[in-house]
TORZAGU-345108 format. One record per residue (C-alpha): residue number from 1; residue in one letter; chain; x, y, z. Coordinates in steps of 0.2 Angstrom, whole numbers, plus 5000, padded with zeros to 4 digits. Each point is the difference from the previous one (the first is absolute). Last residue first. Layout:
<atoms>
[NUM "A" "A" [X Y Z]],
...
</atoms>
This chain:
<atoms>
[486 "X" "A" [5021 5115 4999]],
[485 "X" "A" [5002 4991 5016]],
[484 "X" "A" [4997 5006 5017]],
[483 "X" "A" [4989 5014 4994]],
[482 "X" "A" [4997 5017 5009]],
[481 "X" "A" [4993 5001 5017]],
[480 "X" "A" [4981 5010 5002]],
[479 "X" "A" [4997 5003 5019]],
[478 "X" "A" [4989 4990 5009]],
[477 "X" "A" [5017 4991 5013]],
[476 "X" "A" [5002 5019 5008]],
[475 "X" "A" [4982 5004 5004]],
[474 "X" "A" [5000 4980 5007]],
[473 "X" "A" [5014 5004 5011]],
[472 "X" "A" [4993 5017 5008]],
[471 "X" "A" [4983 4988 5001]],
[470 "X" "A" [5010 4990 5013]],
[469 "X" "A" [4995 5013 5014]],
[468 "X" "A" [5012 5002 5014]],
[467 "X" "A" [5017 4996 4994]],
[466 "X" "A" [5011 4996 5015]],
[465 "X" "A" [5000 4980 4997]],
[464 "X" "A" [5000 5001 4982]],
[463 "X" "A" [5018 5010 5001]],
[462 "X" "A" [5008 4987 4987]],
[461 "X" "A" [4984 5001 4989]],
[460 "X" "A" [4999 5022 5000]],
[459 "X" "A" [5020 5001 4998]],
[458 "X" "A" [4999 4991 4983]],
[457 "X" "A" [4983 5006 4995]],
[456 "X" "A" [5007 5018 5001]],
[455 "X" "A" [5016 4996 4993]],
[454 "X" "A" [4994 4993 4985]],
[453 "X" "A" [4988 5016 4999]],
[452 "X" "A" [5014 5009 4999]],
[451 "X" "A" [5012 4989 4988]],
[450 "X" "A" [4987 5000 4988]],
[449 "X" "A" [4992 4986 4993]],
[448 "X" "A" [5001 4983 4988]],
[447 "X" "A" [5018 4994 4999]],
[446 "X" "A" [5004 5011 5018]],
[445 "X" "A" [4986 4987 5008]],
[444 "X" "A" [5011 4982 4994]],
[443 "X" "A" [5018 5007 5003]],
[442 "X" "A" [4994 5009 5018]],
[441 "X" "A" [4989 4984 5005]],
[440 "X" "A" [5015 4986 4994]],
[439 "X" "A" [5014 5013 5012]],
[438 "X" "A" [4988 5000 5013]],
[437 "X" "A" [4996 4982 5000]],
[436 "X" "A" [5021 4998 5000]],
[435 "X" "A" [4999 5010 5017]],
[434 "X" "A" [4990 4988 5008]],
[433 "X" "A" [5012 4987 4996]],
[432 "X" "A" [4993 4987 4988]],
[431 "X" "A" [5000 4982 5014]],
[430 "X" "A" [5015 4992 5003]],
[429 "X" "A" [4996 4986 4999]],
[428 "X" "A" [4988 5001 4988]],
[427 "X" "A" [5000 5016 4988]],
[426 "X" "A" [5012 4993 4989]],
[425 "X" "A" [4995 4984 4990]],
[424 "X" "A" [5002 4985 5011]],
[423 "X" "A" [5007 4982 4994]],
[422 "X" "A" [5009 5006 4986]],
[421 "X" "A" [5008 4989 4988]],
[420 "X" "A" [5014 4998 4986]],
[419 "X" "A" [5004 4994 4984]],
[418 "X" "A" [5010 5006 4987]],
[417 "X" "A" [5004 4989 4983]],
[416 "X" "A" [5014 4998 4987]],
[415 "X" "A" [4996 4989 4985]],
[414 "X" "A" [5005 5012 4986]],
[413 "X" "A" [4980 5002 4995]],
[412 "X" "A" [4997 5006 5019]],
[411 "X" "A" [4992 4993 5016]],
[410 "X" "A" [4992 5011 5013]],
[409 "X" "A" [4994 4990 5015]],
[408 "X" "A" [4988 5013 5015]],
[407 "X" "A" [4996 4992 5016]],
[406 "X" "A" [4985 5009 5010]],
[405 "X" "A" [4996 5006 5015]],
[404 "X" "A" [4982 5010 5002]],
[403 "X" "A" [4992 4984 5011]],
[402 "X" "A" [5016 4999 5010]],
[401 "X" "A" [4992 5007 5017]],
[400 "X" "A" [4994 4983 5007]],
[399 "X" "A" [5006 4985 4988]],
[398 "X" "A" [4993 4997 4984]],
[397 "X" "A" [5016 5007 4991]],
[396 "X" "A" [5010 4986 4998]],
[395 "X" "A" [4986 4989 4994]],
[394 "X" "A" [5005 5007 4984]],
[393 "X" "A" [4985 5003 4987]],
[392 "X" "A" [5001 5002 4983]],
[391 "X" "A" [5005 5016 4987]],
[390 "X" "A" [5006 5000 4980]],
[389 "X" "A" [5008 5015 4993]],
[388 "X" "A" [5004 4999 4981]],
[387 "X" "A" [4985 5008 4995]],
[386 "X" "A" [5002 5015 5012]],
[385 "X" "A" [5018 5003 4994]],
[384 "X" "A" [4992 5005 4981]],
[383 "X" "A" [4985 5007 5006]],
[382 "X" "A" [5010 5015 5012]],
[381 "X" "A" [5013 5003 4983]],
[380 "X" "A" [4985 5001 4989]],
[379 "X" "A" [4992 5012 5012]],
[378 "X" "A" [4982 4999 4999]],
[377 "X" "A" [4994 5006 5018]],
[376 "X" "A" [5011 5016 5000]],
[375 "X" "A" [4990 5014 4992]],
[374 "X" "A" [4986 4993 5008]],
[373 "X" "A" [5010 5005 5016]],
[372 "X" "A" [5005 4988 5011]],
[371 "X" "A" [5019 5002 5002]],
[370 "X" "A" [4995 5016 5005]],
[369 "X" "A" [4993 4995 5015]],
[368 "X" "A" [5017 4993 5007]],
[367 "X" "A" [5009 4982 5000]],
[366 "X" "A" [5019 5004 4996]],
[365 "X" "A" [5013 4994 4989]],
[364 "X" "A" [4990 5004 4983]],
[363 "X" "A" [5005 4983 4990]],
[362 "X" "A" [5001 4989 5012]],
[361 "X" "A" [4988 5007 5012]],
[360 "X" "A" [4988 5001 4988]],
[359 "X" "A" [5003 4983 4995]],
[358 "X" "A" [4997 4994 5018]],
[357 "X" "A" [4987 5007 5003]],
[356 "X" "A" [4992 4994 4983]],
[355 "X" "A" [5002 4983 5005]],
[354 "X" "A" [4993 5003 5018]],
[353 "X" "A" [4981 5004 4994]],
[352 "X" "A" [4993 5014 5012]],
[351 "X" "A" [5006 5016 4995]],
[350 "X" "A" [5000 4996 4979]],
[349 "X" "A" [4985 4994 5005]],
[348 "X" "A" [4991 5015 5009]],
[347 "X" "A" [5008 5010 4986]],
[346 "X" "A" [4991 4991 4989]],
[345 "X" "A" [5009 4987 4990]],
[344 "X" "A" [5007 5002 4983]],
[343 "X" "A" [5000 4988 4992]],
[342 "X" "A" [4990 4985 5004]],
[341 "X" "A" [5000 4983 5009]],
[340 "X" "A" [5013 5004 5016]],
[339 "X" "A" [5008 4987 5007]],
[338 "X" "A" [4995 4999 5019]],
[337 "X" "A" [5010 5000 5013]],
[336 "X" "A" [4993 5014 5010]],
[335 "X" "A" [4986 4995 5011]],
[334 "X" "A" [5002 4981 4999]],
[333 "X" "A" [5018 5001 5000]],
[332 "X" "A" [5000 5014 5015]],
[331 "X" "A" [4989 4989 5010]],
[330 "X" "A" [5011 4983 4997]],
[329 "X" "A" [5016 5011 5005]],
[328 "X" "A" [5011 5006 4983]],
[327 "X" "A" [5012 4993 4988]],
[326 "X" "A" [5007 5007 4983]],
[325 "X" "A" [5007 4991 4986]],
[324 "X" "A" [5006 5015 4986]],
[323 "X" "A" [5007 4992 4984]],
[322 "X" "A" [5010 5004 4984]],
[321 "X" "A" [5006 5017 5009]],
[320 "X" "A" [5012 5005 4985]],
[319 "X" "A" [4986 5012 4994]],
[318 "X" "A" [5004 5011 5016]],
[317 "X" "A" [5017 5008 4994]],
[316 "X" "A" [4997 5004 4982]],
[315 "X" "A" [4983 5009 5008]],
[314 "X" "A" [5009 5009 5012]],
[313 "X" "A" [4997 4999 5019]],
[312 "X" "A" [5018 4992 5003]],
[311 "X" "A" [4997 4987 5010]],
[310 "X" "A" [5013 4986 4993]],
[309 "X" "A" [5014 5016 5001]],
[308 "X" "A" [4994 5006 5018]],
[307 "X" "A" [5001 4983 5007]],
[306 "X" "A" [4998 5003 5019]],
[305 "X" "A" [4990 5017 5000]],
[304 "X" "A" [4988 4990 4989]],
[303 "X" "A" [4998 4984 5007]],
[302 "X" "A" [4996 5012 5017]],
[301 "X" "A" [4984 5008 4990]],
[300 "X" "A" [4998 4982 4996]],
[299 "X" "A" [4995 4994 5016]],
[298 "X" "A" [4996 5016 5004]],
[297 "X" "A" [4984 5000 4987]],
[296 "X" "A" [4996 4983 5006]],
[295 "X" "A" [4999 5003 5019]],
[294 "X" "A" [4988 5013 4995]],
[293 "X" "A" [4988 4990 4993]],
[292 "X" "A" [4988 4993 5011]],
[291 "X" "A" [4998 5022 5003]],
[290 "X" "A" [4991 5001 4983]],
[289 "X" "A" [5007 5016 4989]],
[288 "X" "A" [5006 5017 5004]],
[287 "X" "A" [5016 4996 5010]],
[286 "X" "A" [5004 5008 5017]],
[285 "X" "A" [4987 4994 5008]],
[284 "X" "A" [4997 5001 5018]],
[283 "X" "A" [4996 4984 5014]],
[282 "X" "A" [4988 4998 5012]],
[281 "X" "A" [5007 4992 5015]],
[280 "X" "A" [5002 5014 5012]],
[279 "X" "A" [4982 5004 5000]],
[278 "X" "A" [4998 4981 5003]],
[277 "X" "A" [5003 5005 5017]],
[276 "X" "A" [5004 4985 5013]],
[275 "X" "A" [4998 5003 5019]],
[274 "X" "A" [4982 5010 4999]],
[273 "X" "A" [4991 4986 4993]],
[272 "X" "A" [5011 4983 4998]],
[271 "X" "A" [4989 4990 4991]],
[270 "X" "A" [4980 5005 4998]],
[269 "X" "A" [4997 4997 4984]],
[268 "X" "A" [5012 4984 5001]],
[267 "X" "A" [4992 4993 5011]],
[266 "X" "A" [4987 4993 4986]],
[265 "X" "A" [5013 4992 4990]],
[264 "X" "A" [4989 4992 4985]],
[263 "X" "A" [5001 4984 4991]],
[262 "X" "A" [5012 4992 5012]],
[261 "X" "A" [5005 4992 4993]],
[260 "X" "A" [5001 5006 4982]],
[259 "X" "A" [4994 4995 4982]],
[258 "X" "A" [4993 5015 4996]],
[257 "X" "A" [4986 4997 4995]],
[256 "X" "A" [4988 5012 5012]],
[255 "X" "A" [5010 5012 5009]],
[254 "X" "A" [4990 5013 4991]],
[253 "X" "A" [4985 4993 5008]],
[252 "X" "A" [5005 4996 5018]],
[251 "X" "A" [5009 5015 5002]],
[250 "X" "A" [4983 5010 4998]],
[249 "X" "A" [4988 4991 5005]],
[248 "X" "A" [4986 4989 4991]],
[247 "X" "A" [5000 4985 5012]],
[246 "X" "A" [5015 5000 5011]],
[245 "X" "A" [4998 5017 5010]],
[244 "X" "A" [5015 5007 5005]],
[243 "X" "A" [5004 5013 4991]],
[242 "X" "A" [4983 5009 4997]],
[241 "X" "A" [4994 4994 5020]],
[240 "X" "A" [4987 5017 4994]],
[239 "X" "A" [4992 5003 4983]],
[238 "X" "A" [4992 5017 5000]],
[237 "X" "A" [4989 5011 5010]],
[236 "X" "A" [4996 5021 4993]],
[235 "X" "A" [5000 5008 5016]],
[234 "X" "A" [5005 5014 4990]],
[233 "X" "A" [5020 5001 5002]],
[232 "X" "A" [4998 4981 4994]],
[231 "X" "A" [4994 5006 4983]],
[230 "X" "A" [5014 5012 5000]],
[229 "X" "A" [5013 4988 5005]],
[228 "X" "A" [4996 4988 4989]],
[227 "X" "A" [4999 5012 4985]],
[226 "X" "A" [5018 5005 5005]],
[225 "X" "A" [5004 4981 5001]],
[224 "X" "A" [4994 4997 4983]],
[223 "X" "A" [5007 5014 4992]],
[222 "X" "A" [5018 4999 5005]],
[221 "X" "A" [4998 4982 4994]],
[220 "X" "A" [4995 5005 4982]],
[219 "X" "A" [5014 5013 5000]],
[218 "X" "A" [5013 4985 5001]],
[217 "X" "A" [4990 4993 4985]],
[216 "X" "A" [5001 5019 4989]],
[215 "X" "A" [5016 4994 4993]],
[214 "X" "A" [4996 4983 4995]],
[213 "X" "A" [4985 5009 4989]],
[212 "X" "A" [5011 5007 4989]],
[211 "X" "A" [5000 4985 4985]],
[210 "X" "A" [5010 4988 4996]],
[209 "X" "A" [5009 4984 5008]],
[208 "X" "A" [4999 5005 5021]],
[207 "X" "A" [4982 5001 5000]],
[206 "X" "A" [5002 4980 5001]],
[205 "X" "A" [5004 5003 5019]],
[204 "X" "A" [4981 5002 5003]],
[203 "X" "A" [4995 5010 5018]],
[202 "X" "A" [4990 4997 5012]],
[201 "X" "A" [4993 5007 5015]],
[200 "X" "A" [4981 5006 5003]],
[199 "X" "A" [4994 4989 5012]],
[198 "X" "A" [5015 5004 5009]],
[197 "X" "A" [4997 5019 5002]],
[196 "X" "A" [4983 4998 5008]],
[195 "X" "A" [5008 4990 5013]],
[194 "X" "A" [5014 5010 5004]],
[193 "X" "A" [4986 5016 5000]],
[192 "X" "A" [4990 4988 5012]],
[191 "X" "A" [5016 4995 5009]],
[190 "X" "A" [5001 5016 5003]],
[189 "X" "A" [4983 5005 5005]],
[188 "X" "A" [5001 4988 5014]],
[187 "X" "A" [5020 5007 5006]],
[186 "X" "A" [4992 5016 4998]],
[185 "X" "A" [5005 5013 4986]],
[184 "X" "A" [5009 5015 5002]],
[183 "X" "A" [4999 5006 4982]],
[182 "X" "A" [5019 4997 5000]],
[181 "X" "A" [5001 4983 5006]],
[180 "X" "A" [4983 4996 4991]],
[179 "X" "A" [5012 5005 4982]],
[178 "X" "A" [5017 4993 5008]],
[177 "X" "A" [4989 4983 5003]],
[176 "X" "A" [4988 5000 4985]],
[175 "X" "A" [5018 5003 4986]],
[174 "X" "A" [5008 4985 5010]],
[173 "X" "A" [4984 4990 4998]],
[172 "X" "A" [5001 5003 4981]],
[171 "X" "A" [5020 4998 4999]],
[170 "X" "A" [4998 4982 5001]],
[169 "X" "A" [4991 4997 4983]],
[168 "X" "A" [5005 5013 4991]],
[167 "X" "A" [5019 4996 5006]],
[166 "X" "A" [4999 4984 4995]],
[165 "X" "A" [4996 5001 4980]],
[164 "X" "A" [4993 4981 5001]],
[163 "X" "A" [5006 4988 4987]],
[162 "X" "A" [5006 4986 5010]],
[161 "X" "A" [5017 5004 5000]],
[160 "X" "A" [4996 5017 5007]],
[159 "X" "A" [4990 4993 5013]],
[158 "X" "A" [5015 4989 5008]],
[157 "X" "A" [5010 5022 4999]],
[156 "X" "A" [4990 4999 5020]],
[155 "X" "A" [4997 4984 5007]],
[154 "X" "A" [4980 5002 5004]],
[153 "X" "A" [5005 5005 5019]],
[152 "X" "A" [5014 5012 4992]],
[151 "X" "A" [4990 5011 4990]],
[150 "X" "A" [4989 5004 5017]],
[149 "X" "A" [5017 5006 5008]],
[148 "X" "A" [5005 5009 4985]],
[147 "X" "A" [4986 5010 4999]],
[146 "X" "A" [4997 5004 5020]],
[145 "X" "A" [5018 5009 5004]],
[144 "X" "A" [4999 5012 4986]],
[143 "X" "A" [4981 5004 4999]],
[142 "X" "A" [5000 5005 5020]],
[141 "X" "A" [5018 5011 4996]],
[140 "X" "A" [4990 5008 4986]],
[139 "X" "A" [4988 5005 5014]],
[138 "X" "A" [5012 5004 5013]],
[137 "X" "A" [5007 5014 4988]],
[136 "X" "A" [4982 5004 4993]],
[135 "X" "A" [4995 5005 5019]],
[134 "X" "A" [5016 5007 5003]],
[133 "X" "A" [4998 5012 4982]],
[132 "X" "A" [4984 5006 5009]],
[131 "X" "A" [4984 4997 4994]],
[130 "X" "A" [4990 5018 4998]],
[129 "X" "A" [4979 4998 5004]],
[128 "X" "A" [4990 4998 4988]],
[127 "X" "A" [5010 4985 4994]],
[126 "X" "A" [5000 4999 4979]],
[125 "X" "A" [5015 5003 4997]],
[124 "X" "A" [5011 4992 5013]],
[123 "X" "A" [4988 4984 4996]],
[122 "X" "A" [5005 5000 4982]],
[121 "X" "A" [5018 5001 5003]],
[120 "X" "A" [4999 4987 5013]],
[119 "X" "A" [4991 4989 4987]],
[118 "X" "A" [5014 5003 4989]],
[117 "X" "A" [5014 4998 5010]],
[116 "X" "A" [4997 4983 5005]],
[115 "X" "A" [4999 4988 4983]],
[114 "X" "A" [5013 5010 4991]],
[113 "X" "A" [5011 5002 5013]],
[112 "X" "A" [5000 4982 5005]],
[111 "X" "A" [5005 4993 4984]],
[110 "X" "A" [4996 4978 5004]],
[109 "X" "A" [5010 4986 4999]],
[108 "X" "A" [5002 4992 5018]],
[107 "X" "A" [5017 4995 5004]],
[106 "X" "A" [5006 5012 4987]],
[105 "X" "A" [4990 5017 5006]],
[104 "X" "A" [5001 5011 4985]],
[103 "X" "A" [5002 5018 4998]],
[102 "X" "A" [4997 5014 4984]],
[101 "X" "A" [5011 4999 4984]],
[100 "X" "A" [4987 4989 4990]],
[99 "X" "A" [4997 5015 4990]],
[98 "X" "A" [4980 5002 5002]],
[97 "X" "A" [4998 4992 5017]],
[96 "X" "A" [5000 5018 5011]],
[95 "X" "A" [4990 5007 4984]],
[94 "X" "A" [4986 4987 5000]],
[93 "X" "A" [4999 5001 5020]],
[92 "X" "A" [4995 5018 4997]],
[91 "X" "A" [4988 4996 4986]],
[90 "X" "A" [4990 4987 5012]],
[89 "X" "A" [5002 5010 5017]],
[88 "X" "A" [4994 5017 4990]],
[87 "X" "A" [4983 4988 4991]],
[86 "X" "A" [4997 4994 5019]],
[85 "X" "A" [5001 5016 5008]],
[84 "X" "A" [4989 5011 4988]],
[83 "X" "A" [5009 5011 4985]],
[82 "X" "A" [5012 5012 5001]],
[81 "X" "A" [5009 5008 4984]],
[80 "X" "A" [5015 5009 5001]],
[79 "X" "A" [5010 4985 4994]],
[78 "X" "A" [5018 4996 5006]],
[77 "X" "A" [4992 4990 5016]],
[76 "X" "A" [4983 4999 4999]],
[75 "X" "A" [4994 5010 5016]],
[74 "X" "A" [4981 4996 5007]],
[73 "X" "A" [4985 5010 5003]],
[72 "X" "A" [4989 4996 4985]],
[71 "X" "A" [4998 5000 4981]],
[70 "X" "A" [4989 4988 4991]],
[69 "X" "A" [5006 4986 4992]],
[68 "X" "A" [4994 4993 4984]],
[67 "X" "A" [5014 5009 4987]],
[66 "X" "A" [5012 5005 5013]],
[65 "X" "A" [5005 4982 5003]],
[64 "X" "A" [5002 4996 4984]],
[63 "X" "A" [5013 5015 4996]],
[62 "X" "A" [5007 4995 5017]],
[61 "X" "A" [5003 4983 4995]],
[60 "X" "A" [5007 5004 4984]],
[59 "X" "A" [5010 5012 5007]],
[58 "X" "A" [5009 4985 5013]],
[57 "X" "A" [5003 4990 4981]],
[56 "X" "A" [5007 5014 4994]],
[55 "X" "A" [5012 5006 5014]],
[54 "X" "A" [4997 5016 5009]],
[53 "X" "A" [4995 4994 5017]],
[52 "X" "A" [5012 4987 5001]],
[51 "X" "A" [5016 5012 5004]],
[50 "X" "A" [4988 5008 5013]],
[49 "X" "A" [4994 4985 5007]],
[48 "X" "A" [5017 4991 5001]],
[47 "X" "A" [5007 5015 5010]],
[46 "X" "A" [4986 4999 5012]],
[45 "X" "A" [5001 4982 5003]],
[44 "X" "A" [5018 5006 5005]],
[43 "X" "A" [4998 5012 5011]],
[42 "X" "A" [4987 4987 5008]],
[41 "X" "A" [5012 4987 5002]],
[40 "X" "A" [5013 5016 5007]],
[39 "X" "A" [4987 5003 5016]],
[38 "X" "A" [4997 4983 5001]],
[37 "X" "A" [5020 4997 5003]],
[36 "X" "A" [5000 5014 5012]],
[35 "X" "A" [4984 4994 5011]],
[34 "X" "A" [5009 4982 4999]],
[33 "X" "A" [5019 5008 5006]],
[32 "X" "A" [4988 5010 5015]],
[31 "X" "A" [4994 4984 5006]],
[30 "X" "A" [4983 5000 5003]],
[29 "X" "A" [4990 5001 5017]],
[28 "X" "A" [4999 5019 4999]],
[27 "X" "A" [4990 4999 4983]],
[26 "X" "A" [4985 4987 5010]],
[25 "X" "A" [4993 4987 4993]],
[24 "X" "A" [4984 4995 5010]],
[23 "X" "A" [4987 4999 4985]],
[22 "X" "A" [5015 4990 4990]],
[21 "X" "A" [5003 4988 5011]],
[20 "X" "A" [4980 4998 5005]],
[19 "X" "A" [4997 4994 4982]],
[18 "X" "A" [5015 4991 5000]],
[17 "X" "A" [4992 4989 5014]],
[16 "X" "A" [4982 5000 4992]],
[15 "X" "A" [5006 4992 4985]],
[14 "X" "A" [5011 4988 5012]],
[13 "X" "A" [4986 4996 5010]],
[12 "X" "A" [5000 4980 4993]],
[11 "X" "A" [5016 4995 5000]],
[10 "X" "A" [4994 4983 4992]],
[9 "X" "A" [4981 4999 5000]],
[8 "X" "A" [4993 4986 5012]],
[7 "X" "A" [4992 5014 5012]],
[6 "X" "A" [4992 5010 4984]],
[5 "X" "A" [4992 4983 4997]],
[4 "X" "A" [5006 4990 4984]],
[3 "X" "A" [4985 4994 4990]],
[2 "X" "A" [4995 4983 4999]],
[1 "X" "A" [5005 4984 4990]],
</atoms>
């Protein structure tokens, strides 16, 4: 046996080709419809960060991080503190993640915000020289269009089902590409910062079960590709061919098990650039819990408008369920279709383990933060329905876009039963209106500041391309925000 040469590699050049995509992408070349939608993505990364700042878990972090971490030149936002880029990207991806209300890419799982904004964030800070809100526009839009693309050639939500917290693991070269877009990296540096970032990426689903430490995971990858890109903005060389490289790359490695054929898509980091914007493909939540589950909430959110007597959320009502049969797609039933082994869950759990979701819809009739509070995690009623709730897989929702559909059975002492199914939550076709992302950011940012300041960040994001200096953001995002949940 001998090693592959460079010419014998499959698609070899396609690190360097997104590399040179991204050097050469241009704001006047983008649809205005994808600069708007970035525009309202960030708006609402931005609300989830300022919701998330202030939750325990997300002041535990802080608390720890300000205990060994010097201070520095960039924002934390909803803390007055600044600390050095890497250890702001880190808490301020934290926050974005911290509620489970921030996006999702369902093709190819990963939170974009939280792995992207970040580092921008950081570098906007700490430039000598001011980074216009363009610059960080077409940045995020860099990050947007290169995550999912990469998440894709290893089979996207397939990582899931094997363990892996995908969007960690993909959202590392995404966070290097808007970073080295931004610091206005070269093509060859870039793929050095790409490179740099891959090495690091990773990401353990098991931090789903207890713990805080899955909500700081997303940060992880902003991080990664931040550091790249700084190290790369030196001279500093990393791993180049990173994608395509057989032996000890990128796609090759976290393809690797999987069963499929072919085992990575190579093309596909590079498919339909500049004609298809995954931009437009990223998807809002509306629910504060794993997005593989919101076609279960509406499932039985529509049981409930059309039997208002079996649904009634009372507890004399609810304790004639006798049995709960719920089916998901094969990544979803791995990810969420766990029965839980103790009581109560973390919050992280509670958000993540589809049994309890569904109970808490049941029984609350909605799917918010509040329904997260400590306060909350040991509901009788809640335990009571999540025992009798038992998940599998449906093949029925494999197919491409169904992965968050779900069929929801409901069976009752007197024998009567409701079943139905959703193929698509909302937010697929069609996509959240803009508007409605206005609507989530001026609910979730009123809970935790005042309307002024809300207006102020509000105007300043949707009129990035006119703002000349992002730091007017960043002063806005460091102020103190009261508490999410009390």
């Amino acid at each position: 046996m001998k090693h592959e040469t460079a010419a014998e590699i499959e698609g070899d050049g396609t690190t360097a080709r997104l590399c040179e995509w991204v050097h050469q992408l241009d704001l006047s070349e983008i649809p205005s419809e994808v600069k708007e939608r970035a525009k309202h993505l960030i708006l609402d990364g931005i609300a989830c960060a300022l919701v998330g700042a202030r939750v325990p878990w997300s002041e535990q972090l802080a608390a720890s991080t300000a205990s060994y971490e010097p201070q520095g030149k960039c924002s934390v936002i909803g803390y007055t503190e600044r600390y050095g880029p890497l250890a702001a990207a880190i808490l301020n991806g934290a926050f974005i993640q911290a509620t489970e209300l921030d996006d999702y890419h369902s093709g190819a799982p990963l939170h974009s915000a939280s792995v992207l904004l970040p580092a921008l964030l950081a570098i906007s800070d700490s430039s000598p020289t001011p980074v216009s809100g363009a610059e960080f526009l077409l940045a995020a839009i860099a990050g947007f269009e290169t995550g999912p693309r990469i998440g894709t050639a290893i089979y996207g939500s397939q990582l899931l089902s094997r363990g892996w917290h995908s969007g960690p693991v993909f959202g590392s070269p995404a966070s290097a590409f808007a970073a080295s877009k931004l610091l206005s990296l070269s093509p060859a540096d870039t793929e050095s910062a790409v490179g740099i970032a891959c090495t690091q990426a990773g990401g353990l689903m098991s931090a789903q079960y207890e713990g805080m430490i899955k909500r700081v995971q997303h940060a992880f990858a902003a991080r990664n590709g931040l550091f790249g890109a700084l190290l790369a903005s030196t001279g500093y060389v990393g791993i180049k061919k990173v994608f395509e490289r057989p032996y000890g790359g990128f796609l090759a490695m976290f393809s690797t098990g999987n069963g499929q054929n072919p085992q990575w898509k190579i093309h596909e980091v590079v498919s339909g650039l500049s004609k298809v914007w995954h931009t437009q493909r990223i998807r809002v939540k509306m629910h504060a819990c794993v997005g593989g589950c919101h076609g279960q909430i509406e499932v039985i959110e529509r049981m409930q408008r059309a039997h208002p007597e079996r649904f009634h959320s009372t507890p004399d009502a609810l304790a004639k369920i006798s049995k709960i049969t719920v089916w998901l797609s094969e990544p979803i039933f791995a990810h969420d279709g766990w029965s839980p082994e103790e009581r109560p869950l973390s919050a992280t759990g509670a958000q993540m383990c589809a049994a309890y979701i569904g109970a808490v819809q049941l029984v609350e009739r909605q799917v918010l933060l509040a329904q997260f509070a400590e306060s909350k995690l040991d509901s009788d009623d809640v335990w009571t329905l999540v025992h009798k709730t038992e998940c599998f897989h449906s093949a029925e929702f494999d197919k491409p876009d169904f992965i968050c559909g779900a069929r929801v059975r409901v069976e009752f002492e007197d024998g009567f039963m409701a079943e139905d199914k959703l193929d698509q939550p909302k937010g697929y076709d069609p996509l959240v209106e803009d508007s409605d992302i206005r609507e989530k950011w001026r609910k979730l940012a009123s809970s935790v500041t005042e309307e002024e300041r809300m207006k102020d960040i509000e105007e300043t994001i949707l009129g990035l391309e006119d703002v000349k200096d992002v730091k007017e953001l960043t002063v806005l995002l460091s102020g103190v925000v009261r508490k999410a949940l009390e």
